[in-house]
Every structure is written in C-alpha cells, then in structure tokens.
N, CA and C atoms as an extended XYZ file, in Angstrom:
285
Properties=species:S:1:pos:R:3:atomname:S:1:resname:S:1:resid:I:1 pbc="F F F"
N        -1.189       18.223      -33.300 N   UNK     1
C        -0.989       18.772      -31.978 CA  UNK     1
C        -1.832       18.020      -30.944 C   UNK     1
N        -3.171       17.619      -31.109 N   UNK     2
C        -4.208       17.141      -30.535 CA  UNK     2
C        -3.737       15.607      -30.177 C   UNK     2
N        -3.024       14.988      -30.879 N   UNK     3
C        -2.642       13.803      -31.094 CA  UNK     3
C        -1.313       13.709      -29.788 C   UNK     3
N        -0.535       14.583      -30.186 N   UNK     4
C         0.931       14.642      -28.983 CA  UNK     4
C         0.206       15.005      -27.770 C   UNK     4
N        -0.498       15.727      -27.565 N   UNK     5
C        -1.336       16.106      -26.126 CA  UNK     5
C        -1.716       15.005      -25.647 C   UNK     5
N        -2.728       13.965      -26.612 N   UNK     6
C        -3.190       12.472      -26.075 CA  UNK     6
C        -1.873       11.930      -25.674 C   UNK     6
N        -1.147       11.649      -26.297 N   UNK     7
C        -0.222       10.879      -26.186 CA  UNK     7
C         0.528       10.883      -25.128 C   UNK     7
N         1.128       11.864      -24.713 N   UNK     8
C         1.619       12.907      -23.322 CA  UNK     8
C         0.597       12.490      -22.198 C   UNK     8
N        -0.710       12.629      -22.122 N   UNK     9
C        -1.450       11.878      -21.235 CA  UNK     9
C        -1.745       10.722      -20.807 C   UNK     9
N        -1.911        9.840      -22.055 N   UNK    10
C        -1.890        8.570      -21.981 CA  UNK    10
C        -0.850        7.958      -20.905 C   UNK    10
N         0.617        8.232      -21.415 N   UNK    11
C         2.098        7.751      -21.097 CA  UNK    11
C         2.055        8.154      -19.668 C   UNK    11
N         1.460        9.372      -19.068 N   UNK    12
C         1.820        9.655      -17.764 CA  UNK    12
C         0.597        9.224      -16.704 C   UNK    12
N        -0.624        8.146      -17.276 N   UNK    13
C        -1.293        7.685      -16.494 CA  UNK    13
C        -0.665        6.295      -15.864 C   UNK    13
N        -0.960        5.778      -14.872 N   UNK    14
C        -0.567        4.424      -14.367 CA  UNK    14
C        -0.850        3.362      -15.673 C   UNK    14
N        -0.300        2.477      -15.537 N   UNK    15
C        -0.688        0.984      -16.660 CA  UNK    15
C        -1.753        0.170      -16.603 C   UNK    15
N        -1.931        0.392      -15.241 N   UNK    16
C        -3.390       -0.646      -15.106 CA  UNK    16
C        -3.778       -0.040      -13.831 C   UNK    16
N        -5.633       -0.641      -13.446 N   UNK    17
C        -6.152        0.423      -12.686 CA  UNK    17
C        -5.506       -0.246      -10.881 C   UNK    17
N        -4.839       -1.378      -11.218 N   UNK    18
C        -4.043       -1.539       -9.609 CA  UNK    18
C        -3.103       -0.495       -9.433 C   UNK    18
N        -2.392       -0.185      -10.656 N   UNK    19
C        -1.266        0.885      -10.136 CA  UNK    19
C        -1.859        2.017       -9.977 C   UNK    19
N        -2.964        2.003      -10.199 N   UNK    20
C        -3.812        4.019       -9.949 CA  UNK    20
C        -4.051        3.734       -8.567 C   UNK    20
N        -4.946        2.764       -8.128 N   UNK    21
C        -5.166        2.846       -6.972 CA  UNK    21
C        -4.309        2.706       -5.872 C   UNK    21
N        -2.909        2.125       -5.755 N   UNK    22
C        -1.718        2.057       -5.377 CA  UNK    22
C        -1.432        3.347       -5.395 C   UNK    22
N        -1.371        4.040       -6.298 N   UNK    23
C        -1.151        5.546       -6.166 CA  UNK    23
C        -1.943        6.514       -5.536 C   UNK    23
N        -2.749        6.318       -6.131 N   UNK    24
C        -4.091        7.311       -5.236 CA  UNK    24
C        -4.107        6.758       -3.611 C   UNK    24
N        -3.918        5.319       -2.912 N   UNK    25
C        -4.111        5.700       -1.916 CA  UNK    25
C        -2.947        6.018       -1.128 C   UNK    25
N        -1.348        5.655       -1.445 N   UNK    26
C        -0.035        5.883       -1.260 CA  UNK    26
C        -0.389        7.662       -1.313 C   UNK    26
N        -1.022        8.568       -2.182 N   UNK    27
C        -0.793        9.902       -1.718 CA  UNK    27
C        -1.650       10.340       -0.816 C   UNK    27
N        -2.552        9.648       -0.101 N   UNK    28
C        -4.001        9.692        0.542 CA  UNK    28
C        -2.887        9.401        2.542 C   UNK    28
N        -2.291        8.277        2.005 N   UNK    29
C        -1.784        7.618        3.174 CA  UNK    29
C        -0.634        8.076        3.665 C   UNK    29
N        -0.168        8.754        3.077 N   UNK    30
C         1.483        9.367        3.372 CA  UNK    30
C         0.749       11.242        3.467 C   UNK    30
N        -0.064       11.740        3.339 N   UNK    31
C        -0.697       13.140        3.532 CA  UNK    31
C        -1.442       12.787        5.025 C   UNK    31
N        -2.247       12.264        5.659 N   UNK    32
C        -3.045       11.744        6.552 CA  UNK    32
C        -1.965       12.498        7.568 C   UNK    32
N        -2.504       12.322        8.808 N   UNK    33
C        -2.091       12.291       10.096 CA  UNK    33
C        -1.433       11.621       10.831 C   UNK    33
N        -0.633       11.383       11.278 N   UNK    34
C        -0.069       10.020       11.608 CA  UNK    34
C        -0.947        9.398       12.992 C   UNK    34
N        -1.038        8.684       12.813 N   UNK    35
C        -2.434        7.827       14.051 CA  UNK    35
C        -4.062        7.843       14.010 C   UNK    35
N        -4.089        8.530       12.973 N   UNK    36
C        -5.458        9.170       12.276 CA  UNK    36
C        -6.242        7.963       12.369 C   UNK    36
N        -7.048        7.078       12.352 N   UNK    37
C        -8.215        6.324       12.458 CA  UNK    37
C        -8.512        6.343       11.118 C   UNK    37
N        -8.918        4.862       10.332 N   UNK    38
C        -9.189        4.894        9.005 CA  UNK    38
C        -9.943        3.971        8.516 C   UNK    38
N       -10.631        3.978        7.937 N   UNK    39
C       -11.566        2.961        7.662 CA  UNK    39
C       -11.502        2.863        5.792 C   UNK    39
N       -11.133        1.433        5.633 N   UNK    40
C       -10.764        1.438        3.703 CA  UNK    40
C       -11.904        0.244        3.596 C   UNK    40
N       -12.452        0.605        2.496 N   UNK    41
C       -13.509       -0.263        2.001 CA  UNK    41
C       -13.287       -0.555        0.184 C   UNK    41
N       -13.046       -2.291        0.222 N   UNK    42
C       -12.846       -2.811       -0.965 CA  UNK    42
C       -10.806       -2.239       -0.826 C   UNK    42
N       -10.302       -2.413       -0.021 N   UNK    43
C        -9.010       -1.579       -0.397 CA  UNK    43
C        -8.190       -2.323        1.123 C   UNK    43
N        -6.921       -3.432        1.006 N   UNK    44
C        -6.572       -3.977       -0.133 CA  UNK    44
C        -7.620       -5.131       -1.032 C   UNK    44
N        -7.537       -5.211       -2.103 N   UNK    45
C        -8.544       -5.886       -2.930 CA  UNK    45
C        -7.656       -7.289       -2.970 C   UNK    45
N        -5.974       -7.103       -3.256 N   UNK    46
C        -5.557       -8.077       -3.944 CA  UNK    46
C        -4.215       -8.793       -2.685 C   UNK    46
N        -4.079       -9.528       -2.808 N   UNK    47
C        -2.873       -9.515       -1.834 CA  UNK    47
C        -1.420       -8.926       -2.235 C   UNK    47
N        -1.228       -8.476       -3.313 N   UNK    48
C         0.122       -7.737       -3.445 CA  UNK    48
C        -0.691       -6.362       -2.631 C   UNK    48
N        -1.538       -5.851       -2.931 N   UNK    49
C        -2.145       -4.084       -2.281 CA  UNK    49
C        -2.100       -4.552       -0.745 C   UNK    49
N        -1.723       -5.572       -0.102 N   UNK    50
C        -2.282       -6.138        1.047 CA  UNK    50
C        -0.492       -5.570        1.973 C   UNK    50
N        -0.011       -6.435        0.946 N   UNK    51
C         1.661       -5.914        1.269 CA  UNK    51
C         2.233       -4.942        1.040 C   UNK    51
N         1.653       -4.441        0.278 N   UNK    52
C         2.022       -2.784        0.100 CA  UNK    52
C         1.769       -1.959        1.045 C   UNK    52
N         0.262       -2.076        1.667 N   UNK    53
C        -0.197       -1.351        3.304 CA  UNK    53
C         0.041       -2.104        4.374 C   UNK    53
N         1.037       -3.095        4.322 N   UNK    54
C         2.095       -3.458        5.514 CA  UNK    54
C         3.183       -2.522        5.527 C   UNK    54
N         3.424       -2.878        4.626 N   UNK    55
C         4.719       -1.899        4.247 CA  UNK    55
C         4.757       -0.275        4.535 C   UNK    55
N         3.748        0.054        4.313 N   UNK    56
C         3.449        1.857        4.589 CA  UNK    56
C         3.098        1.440        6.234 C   UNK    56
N         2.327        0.695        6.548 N   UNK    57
C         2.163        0.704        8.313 CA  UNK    57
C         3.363        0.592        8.731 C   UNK    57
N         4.467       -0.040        8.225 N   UNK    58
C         5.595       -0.506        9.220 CA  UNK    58
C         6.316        1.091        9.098 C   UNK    58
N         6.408        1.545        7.625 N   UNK    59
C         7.202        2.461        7.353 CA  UNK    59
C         6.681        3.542        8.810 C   UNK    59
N         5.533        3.648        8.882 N   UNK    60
C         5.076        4.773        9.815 CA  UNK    60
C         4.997        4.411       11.420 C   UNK    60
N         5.238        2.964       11.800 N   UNK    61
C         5.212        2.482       13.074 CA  UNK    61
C         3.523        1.951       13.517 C   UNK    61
N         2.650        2.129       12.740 N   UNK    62
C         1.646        1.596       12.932 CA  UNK    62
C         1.195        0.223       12.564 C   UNK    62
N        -0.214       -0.144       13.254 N   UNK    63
C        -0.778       -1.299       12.522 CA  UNK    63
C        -2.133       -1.269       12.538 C   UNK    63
N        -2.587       -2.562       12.157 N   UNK    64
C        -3.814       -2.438       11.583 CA  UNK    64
C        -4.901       -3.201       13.199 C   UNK    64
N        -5.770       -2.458       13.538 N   UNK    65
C        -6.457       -3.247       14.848 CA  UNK    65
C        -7.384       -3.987       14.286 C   UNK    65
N        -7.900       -3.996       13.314 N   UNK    66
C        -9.125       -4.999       12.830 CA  UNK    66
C        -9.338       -4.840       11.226 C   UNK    66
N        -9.738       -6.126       11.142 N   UNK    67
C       -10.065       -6.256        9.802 CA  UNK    67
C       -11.403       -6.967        9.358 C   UNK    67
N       -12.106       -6.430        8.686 N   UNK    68
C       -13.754       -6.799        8.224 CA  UNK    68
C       -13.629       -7.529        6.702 C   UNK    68
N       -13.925       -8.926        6.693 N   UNK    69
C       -13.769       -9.315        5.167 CA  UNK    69
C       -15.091      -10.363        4.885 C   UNK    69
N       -15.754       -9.500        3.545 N   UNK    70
C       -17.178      -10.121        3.570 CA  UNK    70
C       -16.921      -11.869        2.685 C   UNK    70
N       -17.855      -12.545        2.100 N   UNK    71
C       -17.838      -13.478        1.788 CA  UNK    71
C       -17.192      -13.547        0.310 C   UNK    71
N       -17.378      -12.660       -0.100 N   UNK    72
C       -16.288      -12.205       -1.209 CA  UNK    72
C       -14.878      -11.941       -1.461 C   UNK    72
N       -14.365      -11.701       -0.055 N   UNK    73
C       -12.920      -11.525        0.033 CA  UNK    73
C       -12.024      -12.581       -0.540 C   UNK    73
N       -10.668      -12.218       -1.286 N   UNK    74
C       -10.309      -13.525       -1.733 CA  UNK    74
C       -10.082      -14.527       -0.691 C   UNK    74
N        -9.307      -15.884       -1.017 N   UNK    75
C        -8.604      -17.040        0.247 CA  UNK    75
C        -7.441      -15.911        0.565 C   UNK    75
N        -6.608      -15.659       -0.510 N   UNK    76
C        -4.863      -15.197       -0.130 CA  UNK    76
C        -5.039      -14.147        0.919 C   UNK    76
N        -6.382      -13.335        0.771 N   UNK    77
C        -6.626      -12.015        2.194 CA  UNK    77
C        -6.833      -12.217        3.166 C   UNK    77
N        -7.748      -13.310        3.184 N   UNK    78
C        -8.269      -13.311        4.301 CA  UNK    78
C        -7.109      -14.326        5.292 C   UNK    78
N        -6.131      -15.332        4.543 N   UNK    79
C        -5.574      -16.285        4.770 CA  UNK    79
C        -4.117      -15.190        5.643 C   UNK    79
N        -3.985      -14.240        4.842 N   UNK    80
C        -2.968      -13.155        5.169 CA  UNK    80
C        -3.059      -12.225        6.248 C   UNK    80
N        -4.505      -12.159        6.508 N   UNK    81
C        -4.854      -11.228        7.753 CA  UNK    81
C        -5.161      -12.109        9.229 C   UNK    81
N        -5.491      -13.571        8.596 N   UNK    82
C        -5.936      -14.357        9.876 CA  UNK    82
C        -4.657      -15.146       10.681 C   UNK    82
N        -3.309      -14.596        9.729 N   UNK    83
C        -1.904      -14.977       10.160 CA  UNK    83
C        -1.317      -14.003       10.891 C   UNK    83
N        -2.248      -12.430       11.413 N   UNK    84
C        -1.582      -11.872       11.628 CA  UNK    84
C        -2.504      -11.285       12.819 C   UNK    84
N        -3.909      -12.006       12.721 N   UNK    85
C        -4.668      -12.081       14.104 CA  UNK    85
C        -5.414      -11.314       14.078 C   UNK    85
N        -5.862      -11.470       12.650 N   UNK    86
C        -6.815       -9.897       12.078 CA  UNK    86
C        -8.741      -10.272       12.044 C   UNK    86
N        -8.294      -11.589       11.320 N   UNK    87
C        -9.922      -11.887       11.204 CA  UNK    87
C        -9.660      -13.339       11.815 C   UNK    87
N       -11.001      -13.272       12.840 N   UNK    88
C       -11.171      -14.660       13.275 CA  UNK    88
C       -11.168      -15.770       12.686 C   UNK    88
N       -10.905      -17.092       12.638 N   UNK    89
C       -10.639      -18.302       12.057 CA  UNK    89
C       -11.923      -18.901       11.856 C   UNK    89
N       -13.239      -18.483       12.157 N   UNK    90
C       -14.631      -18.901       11.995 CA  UNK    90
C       -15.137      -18.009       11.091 C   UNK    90
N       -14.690      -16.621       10.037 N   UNK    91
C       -14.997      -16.528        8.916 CA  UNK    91
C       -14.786      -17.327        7.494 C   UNK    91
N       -15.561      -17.527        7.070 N   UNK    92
C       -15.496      -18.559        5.938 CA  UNK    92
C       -14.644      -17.472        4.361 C   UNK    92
N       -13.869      -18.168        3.916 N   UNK    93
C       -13.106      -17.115        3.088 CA  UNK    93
C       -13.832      -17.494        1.376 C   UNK    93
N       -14.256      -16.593        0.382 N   UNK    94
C       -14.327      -16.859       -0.698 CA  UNK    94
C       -13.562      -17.854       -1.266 C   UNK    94
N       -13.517      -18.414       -2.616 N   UNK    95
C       -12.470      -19.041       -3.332 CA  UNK    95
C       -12.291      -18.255       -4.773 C   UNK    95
C-alpha cells in the first residue's frame, strides 16, 4: 500500500526542478493582480523561463520596465533582455 502511495506521488510531481518552478511561478503569476509591481530574484534563471515570462506578460498586456542581472547571469539572458532595452549594453554578461 505504502509503495502505490509513493508511487502516485512521485508520477504527479514535475520531472525536473525547471518544470516545478515554471509551475510554481505560472500559479503565483496568473493569481497576482493584474499591474501589481513585482520583483523576481534568480527567476528567469534560464532562457527558455525567460520566454515563458514573455509569454505570460504578453498574454496579460504587460511588460517588464527593468531588469537587474548580476555578474553571474548567463550570456543568452542578459543578451535577450539587452535586445529588448532591458539592461544597459555596459553590463558585462557571465559566460
């Protein structure tokens, strides 16, 4: 019995911890307020999570007014946000 219970849990968690956090903040971001002011830290991490919260901004008519990316940020983020007039062209991007 103990065994089918694990099992049942296991199967209905995400596959990897990008798809949890994709989830967790998709129910965070679609509950919110619409125009609400937000501040995400470490979040998008990757550039697919980057296009995913384009995608929810467009879905809702919003966008993003600024973006903070420390020396750690990957190239593909920072390269993705400075195409869209987010972070100045005199931050130096990780590799």
């Amino acid at each position: 019995m103990q065994q089918e219970i694990s099992r049942r849990t296991r199967s209905a968690l995400p596959r990897d911890v990008n798809q949890l956090h994709l989830a967790l903040l998709r129910k965070w971001f679609w509950a919110r307020k619409p125009d609400a002011g937000f501040l995400l830290e470490g979040f998008p991490a990757t550039l697919l999570q980057a296009l995913v919260l384009d995608e929810w901004l467009e879905a809702r008519g919003e966008t993003l007014t600024a973006v903070f990316a420390s020396e750690t940020t990957l190239v593909d983020l920072v390269t993705h946000y400075r195409t869209q007039g987010l972070i100045p062209v005199s931050l130096p991007a990780a590799a």
